[in-house]
C-alpha positions in Angstrom: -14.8 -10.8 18.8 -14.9 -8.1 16.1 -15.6 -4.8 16.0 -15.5 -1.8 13.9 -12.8 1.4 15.1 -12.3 4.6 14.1 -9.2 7.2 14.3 -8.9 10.7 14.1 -6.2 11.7 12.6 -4.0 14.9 12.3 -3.4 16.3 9.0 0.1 17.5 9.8 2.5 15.1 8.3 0.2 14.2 5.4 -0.2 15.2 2.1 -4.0 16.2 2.5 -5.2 19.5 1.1 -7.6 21.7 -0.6 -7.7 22.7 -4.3 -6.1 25.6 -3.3 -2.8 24.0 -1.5 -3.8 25.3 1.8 -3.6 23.1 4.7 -7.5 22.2 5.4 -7.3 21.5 9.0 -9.7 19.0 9.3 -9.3 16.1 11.5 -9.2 12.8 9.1 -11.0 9.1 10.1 -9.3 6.0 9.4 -11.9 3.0 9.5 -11.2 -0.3 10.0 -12.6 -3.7 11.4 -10.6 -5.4 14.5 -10.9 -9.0 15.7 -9.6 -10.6 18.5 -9.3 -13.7 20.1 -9.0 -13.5 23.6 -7.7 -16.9 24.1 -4.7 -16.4 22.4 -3.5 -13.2 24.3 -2.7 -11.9 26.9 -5.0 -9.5 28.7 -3.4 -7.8 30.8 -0.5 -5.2 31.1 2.0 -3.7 32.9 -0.8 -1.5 34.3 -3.1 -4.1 35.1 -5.5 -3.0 32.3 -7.4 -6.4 30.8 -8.9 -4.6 28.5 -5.7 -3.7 26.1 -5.5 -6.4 23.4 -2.6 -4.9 22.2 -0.3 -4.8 25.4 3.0 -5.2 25.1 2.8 -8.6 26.1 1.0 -9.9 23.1 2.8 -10.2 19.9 2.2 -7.5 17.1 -1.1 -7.1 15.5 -1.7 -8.2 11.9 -2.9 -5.0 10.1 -5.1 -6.0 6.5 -4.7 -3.5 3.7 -6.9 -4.0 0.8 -6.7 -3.8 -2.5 -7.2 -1.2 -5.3 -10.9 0.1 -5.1 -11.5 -2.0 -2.8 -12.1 -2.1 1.4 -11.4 -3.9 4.1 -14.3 -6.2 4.4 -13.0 -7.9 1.5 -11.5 -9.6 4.0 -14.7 -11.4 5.1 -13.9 -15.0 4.4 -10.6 -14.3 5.8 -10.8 -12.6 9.4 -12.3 -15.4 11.5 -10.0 -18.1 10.4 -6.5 -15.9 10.6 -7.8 -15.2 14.0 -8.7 -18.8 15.3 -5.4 -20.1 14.1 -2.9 -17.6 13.5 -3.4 -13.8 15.3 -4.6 -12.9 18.4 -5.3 -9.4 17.0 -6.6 -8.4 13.2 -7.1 -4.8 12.2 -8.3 -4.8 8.9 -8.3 -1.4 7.3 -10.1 0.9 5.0 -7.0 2.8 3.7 -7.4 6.8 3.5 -9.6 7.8 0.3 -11.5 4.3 0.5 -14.2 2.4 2.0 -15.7 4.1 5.1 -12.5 6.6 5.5 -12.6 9.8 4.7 -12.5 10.9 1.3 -10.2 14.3 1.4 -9.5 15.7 -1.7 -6.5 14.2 -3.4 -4.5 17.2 -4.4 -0.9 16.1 -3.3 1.2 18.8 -3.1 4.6 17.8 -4.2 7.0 18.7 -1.1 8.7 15.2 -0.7 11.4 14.2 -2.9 14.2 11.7 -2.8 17.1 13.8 -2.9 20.9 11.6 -3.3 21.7 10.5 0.0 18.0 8.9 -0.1 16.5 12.1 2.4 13.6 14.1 1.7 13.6 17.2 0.8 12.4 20.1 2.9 8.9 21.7 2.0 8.7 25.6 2.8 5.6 27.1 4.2 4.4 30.6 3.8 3.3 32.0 7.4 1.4 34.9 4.7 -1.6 31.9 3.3 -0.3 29.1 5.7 0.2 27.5 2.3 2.6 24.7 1.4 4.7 25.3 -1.9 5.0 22.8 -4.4 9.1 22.0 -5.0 10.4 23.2 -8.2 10.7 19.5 -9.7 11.1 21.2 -13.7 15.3 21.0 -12.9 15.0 17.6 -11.6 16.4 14.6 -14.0 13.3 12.3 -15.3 14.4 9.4 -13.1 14.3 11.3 -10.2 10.8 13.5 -11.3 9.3 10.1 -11.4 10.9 8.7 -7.9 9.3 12.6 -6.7 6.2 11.6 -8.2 5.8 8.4 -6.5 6.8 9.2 -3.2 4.3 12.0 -3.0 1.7 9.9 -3.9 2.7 7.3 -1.9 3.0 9.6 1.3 -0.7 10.2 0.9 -1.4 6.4 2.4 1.8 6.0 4.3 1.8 8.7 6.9 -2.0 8.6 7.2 -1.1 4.6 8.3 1.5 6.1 10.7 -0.8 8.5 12.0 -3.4 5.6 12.7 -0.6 3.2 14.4 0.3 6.1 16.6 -3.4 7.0 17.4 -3.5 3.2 18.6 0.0 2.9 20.6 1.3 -0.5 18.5 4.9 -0.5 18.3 5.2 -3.2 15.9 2.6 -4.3 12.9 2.4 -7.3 11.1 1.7 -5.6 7.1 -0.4 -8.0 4.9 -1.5 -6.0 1.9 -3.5 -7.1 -0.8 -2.6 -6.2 -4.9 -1.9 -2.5 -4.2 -2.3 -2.9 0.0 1.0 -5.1 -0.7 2.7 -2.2 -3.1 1.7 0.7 -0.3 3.1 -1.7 2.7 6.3 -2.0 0.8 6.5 1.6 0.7 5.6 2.1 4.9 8.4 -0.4 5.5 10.4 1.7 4.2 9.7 4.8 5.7 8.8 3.5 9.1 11.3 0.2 9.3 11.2 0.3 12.7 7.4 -0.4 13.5 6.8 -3.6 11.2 7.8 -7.2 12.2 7.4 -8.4 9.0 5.6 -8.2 5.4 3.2 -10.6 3.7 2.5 -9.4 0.3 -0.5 -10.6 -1.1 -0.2 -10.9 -4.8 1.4 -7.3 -4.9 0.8 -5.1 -7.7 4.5 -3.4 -9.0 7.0 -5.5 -8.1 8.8 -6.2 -11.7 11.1 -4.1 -13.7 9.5 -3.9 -16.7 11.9 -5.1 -19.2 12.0 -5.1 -23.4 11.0 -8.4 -23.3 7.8 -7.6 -21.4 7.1 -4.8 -24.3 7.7 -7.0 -27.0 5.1 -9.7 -25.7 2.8 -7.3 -24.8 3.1 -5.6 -28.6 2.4 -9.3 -29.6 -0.4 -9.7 -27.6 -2.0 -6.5 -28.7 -1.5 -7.3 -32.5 -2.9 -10.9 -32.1 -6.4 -9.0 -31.0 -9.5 -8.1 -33.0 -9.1 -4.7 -33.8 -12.2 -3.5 -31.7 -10.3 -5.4 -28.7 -6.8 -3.2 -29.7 -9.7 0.0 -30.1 -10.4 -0.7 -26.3 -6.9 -1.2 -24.9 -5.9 2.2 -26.5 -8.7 3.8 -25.2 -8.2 2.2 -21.6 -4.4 3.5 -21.8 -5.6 6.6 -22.9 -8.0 7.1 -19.7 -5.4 5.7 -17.6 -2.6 8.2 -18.6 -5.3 11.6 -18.1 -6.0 10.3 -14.7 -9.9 8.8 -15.7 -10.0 5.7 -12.9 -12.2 3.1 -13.3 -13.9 4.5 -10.3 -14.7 7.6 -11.6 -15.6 6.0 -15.1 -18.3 3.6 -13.5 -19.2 7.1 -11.8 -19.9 9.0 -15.5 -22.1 6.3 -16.5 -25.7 5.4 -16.0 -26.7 3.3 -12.5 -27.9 1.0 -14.0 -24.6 0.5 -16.6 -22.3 0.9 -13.8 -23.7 -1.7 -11.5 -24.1 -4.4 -14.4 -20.5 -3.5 -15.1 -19.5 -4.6 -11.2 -22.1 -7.2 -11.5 -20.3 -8.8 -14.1 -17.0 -8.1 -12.5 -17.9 -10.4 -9.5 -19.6 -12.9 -11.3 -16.5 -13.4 -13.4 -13.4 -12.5 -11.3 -14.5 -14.7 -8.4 -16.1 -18.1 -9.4 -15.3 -19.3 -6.0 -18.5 -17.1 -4.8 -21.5 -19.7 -5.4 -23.5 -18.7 -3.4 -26.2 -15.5 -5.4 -26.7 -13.9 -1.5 -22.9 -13.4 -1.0 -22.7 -12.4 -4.4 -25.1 -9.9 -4.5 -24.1 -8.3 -1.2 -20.4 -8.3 -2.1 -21.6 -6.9 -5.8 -23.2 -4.0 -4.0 -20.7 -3.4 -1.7 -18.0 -2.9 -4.5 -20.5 -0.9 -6.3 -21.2 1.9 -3.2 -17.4 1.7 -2.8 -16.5 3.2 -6.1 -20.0 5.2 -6.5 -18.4 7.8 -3.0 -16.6 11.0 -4.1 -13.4 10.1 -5.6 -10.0 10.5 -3.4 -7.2 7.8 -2.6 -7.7 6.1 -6.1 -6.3 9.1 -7.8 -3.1 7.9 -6.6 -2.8 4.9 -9.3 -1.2 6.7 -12.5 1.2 8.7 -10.1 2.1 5.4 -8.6 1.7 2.6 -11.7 2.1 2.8 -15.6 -1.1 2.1 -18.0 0.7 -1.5 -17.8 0.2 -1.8 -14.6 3.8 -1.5 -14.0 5.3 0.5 -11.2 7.0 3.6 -11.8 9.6 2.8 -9.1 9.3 -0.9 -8.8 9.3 -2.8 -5.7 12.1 -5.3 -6.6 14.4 -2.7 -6.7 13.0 -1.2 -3.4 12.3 -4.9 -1.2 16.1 -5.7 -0.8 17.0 -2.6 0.5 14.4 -3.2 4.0 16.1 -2.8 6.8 15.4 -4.7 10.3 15.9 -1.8 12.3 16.0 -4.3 15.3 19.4 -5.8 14.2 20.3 -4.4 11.1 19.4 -7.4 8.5 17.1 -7.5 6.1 13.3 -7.3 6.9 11.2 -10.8 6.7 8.9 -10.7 3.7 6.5 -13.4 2.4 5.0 -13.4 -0.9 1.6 -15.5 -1.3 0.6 -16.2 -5.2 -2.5 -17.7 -6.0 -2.6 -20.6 -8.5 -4.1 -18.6 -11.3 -3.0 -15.0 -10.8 -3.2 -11.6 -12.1 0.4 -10.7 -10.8 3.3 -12.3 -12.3 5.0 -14.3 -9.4 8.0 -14.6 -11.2 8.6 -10.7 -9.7 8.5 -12.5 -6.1 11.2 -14.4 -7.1 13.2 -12.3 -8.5 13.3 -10.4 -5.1 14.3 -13.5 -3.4 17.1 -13.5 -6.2 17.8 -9.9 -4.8 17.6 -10.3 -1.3 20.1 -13.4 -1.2 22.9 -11.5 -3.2 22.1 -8.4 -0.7 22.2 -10.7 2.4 26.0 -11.7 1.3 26.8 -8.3 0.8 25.8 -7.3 4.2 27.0 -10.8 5.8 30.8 -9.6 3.5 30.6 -6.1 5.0 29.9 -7.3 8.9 33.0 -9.8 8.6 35.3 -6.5 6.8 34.0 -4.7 9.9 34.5 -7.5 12.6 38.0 -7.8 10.8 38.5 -3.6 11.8 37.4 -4.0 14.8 40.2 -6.8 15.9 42.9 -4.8 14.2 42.1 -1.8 16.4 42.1 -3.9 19.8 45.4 -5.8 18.8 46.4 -2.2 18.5 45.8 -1.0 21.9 
């Protein structure tokens, strides 16, 4: 059975305001699409309620985030199937700023920033404008302006998630997320360890640390083009880095330009899609998706480089997850596709990571277990 939901959400812990800084007020929507498959849970609870698919009983939901400019019935071929065979429950989402969610202005105001022991730092309000105050970040060392710069865009999708999952009582989520759903699910798992049973990162965008290597190819690459090609590329980079999204680019143009540009998009980037009726519907789709008011897709050059690297990459980030169940590291599964956009070898270079981590941990529970004998043969 599927269904669409919708969640109000306080504006309190999230980075949503005005032009102006001040705290709007409003009440937020988070919209999504949920599927269930009442064979494979368990209806009731410790109430007696048969109507809460996501009892405590049943095991944790699987929570779809999509991609860059993108929503969550991308999903479509996906949702049926995952249910029949795999999860009783299926929220697939349209993150904050996208699809049918609302569309707040995306004005971050930078109050979050990772100070050295890894906490945040504290954001002061004036009770004069009930105003939030940007943190002085002109003192800060470049590394950590960028690491401030990314987490405050970051927060703009991860505590509006939170405030969703608390709106809908689930303890635990299962995080899939798609190309930049994957990136952002990284970065809730790491604020919120506690409420995800595991990761499945769906060709995630970000995950490599971009290397000399990388520029030197990519230097190669751009020299080996026709000089109208390199003309393009420059210009793209040059968009990307004044904050012009693709979004708001289809957005300056024509209609009819625009949705020939997303036309050709789908007709080219998924060759899978035969059929011209599922074509043309998805096509529109994608094209009423980027022609709303612009809001969550301001996030990308805060969070990504015009490369399409991340600022803070994840495989720096991924071994570091905590289980906050027992204190190892958190499941994650990567899925490539055969021919992909993201480099897989970034997937297994966290794998790399997350063995030598697991040895250090497994080194610093035997040092402990060692202590801990000492101090009984003691007493």
């Amino acid at each position: 059975m599927g269904k669409t939901s919708s969640s109000s959400l306080s504006p309190a812990p999230c980075q949503l305001f005005g032009k102006d800084g001040a705290d709007t007020g409003k009440s937020y929507h988070i919209h999504g699409i949920k599927v269930v498959n009442r064979k494979l849970i368990s209806l009731g609870d410790d109430d007696g309620n048969t109507n809460n698919t996501d009892g405590p009983n049943n095991p944790a939901p699987l929570v779809l985030l999509h991609g860059y400019a993108n929503g969550s019935l991308y999903f479509y071929r996906n949702l049926m199937q995952l249910s029949h065979y795999h999860f009783p429950t299926i929220y697939a989402l349209d993150m904050l700023g996208w699809g049918l969610s609302s569309r707040p202005d995306f004005a971050p105001v930078l109050i979050r920033a990772r100070g050295g022991n890894g906490g945040d730092a504290k954001s002061t309000k004036s009770n004069s404008n009930n105003s939030y105050k940007k943190t002085e970040t002109s003192q800060l060392k470049p590394d950590d302006q960028t690491e401030h710069k990314v987490s405050t865009n970051e927060s703009f999708f991860v505590e509006s998630l939170e405030s969703w999952r608390q709106q809908h009582n689930l303890p635990k989520l299962t995080l899939a997320g798609h190309s930049m759903g994957g990136y952002l699910s990284v970065a809730y798992a790491e604020k919120y360890p506690q409420h995800v049973e595991r990761l499945i990162l769906l060709s995630p965008v970000g995950v490599p640390q971009k290397s000399e290597e990388d520029d030197l190819k990519i230097q190669q690459r751009m020299d080996s083009m026709p000089v109208y090609v390199r003309m393009m590329v420059k210009t793209a980079r040059y968009l990307f880095d004044k904050g012009i999204t693709p979004g708001s680019f289809l957005r300056s143009l024509p209609n009819s330009k625009s949705k020939a540009m997303v036309d050709s998009y789908v007709l080219n980037r998924l060759p899978a899609i035969d059929c011209d009726n599922e074509r043309t519907v998805l096509s529109e789709y994608l094209y009423q998706n980027s022609m709303m008011p612009g809001s969550g897709e301001y996030a990308l050059e805060g969070i990504l480089t015009s490369g399409a690297f991340a600022r803070v990459p994840l495989v720096r980030r991924i071994p570091q997850l905590v289980n906050s169940d027992n204190g190892d590291g958190m499941e994650v599964h990567f899925i490539y596709g055969e021919n992909d956009w993201m480099d897989y070898k970034g997937g297994l270079e966290v794998q790399r990571q997350c063995w030598k981590k697991r040895l250090e941990w497994k080194e610093m529970k035997e040092q402990k277990l060692q202590v801990t004998k000492q101090v009984k043969k003691q007493k």
